[in-house]
VMD Tcl script that builds the backbone (N, CA, C; Angstrom):
set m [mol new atoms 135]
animate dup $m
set s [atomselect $m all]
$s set {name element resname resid chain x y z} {
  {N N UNK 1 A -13.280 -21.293 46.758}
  {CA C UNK 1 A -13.319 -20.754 48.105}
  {C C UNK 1 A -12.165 -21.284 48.944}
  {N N UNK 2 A -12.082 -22.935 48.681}
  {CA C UNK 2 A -11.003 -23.234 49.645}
  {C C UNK 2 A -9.566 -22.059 49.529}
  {N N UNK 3 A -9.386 -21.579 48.020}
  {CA C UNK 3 A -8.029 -20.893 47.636}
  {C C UNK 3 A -7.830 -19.801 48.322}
  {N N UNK 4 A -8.898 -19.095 48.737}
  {CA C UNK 4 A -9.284 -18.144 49.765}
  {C C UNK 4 A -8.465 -18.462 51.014}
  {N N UNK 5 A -9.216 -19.321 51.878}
  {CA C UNK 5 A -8.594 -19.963 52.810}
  {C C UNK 5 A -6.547 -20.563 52.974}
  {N N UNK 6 A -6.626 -21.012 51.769}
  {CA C UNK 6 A -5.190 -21.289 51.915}
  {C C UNK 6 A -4.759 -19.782 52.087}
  {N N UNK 7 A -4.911 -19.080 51.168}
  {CA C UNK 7 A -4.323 -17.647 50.800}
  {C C UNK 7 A -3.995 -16.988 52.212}
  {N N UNK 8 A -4.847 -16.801 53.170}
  {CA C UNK 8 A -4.978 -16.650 54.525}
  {C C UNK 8 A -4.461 -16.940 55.282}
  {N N UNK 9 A -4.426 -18.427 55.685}
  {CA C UNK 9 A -3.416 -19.133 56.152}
  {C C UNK 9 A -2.132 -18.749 55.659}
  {N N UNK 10 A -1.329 -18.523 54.723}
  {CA C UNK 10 A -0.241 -18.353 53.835}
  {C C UNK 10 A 0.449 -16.973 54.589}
  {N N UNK 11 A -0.159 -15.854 54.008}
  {CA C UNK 11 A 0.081 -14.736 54.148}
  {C C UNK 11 A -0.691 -13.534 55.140}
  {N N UNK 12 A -1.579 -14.533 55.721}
  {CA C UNK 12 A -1.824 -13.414 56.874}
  {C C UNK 12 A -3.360 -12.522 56.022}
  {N N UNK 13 A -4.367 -12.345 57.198}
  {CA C UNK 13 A -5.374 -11.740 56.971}
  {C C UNK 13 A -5.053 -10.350 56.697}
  {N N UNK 14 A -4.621 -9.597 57.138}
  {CA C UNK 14 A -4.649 -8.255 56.431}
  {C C UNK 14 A -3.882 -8.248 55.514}
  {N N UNK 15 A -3.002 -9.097 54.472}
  {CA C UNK 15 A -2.524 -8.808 53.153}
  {C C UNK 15 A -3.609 -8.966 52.068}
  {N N UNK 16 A -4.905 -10.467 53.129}
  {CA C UNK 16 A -5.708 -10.626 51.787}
  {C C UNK 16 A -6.704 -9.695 51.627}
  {N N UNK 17 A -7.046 -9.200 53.381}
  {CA C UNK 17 A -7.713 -7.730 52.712}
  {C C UNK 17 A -7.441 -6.773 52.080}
  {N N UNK 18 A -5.926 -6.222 52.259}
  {CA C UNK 18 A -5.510 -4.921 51.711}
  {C C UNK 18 A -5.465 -5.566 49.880}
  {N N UNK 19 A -5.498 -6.557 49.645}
  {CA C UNK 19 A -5.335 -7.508 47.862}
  {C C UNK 19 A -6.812 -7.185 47.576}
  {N N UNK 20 A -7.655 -7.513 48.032}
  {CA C UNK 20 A -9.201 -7.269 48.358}
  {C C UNK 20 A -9.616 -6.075 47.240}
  {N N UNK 21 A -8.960 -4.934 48.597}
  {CA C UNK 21 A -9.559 -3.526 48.601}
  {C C UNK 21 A -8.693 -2.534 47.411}
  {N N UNK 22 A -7.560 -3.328 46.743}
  {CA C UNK 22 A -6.726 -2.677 46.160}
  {C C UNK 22 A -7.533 -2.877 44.576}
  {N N UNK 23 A -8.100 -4.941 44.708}
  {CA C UNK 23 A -8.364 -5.175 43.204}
  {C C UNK 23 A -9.777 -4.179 43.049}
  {N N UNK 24 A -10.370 -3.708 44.124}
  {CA C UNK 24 A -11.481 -3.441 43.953}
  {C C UNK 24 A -11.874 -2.013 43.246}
  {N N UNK 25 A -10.742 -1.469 44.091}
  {CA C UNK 25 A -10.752 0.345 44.119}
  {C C UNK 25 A -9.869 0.155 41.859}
  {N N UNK 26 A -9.269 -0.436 41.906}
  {CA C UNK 26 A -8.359 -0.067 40.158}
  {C C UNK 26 A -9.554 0.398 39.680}
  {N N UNK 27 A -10.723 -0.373 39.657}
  {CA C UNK 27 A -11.624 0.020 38.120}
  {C C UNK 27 A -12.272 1.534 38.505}
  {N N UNK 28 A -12.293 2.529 39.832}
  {CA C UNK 28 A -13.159 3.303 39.870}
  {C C UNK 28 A -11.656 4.316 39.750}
  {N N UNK 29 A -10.352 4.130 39.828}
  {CA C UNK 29 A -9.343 4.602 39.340}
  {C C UNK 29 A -9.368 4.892 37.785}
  {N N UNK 30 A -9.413 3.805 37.289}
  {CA C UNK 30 A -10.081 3.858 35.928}
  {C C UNK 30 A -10.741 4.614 35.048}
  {N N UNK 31 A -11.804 5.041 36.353}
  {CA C UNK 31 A -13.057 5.655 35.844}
  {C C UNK 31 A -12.797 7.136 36.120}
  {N N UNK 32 A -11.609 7.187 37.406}
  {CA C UNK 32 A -11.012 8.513 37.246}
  {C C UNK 32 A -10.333 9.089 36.633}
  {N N UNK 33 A -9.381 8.832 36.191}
  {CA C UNK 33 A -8.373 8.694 35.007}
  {C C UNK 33 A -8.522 8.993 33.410}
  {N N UNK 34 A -9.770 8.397 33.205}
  {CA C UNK 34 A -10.572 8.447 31.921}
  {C C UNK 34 A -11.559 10.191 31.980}
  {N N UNK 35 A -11.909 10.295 33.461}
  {CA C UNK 35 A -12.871 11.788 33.674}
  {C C UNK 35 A -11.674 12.773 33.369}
  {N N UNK 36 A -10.516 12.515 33.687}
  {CA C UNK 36 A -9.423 13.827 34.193}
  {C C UNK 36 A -8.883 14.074 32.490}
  {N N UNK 37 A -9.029 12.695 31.653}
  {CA C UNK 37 A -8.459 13.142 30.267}
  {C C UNK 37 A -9.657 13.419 29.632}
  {N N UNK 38 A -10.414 13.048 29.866}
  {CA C UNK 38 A -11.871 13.707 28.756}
  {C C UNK 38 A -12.178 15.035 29.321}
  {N N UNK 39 A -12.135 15.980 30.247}
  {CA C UNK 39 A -11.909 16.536 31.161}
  {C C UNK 39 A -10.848 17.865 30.251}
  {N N UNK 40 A -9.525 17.086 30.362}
  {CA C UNK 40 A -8.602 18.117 29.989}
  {C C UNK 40 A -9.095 18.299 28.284}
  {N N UNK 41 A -9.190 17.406 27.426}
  {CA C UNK 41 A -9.914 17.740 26.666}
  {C C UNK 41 A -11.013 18.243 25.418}
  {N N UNK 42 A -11.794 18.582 26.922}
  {CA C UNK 42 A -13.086 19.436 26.928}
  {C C UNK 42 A -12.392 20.706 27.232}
  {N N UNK 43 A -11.359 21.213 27.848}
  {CA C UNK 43 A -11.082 22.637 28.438}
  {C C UNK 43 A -10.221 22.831 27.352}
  {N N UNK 44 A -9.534 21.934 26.348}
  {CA C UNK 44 A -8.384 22.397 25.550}
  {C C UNK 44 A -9.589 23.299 24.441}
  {N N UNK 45 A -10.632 22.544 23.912}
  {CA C UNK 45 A -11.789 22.743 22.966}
  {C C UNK 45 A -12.182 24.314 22.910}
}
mol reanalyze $m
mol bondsrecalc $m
mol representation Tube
mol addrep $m
């Protein structure tokens, strides 16, 4: 937790949110990415 805190101090609260919201959102990117090629295909089939 303290690393949190330094991180903050360091670089400023909205970089560690926008780091936050960026690591968070990849995996449902992921999960899009994976729909759009199983997706294409299913329509090639």
């Amino acid at each position: 937790m303290t690393e949190w805190f330094t991180l903050v101090s360091d670089v400023g609260f909205p970089v560690v949110v926008t780091l936050y919201l960026l690591h968070r959102i990849e995996a449902k990117l992921d999960t899009v990415v994976l729909s759009i090629q199983h997706l294409t295909d299913e329509v090639k089939k």
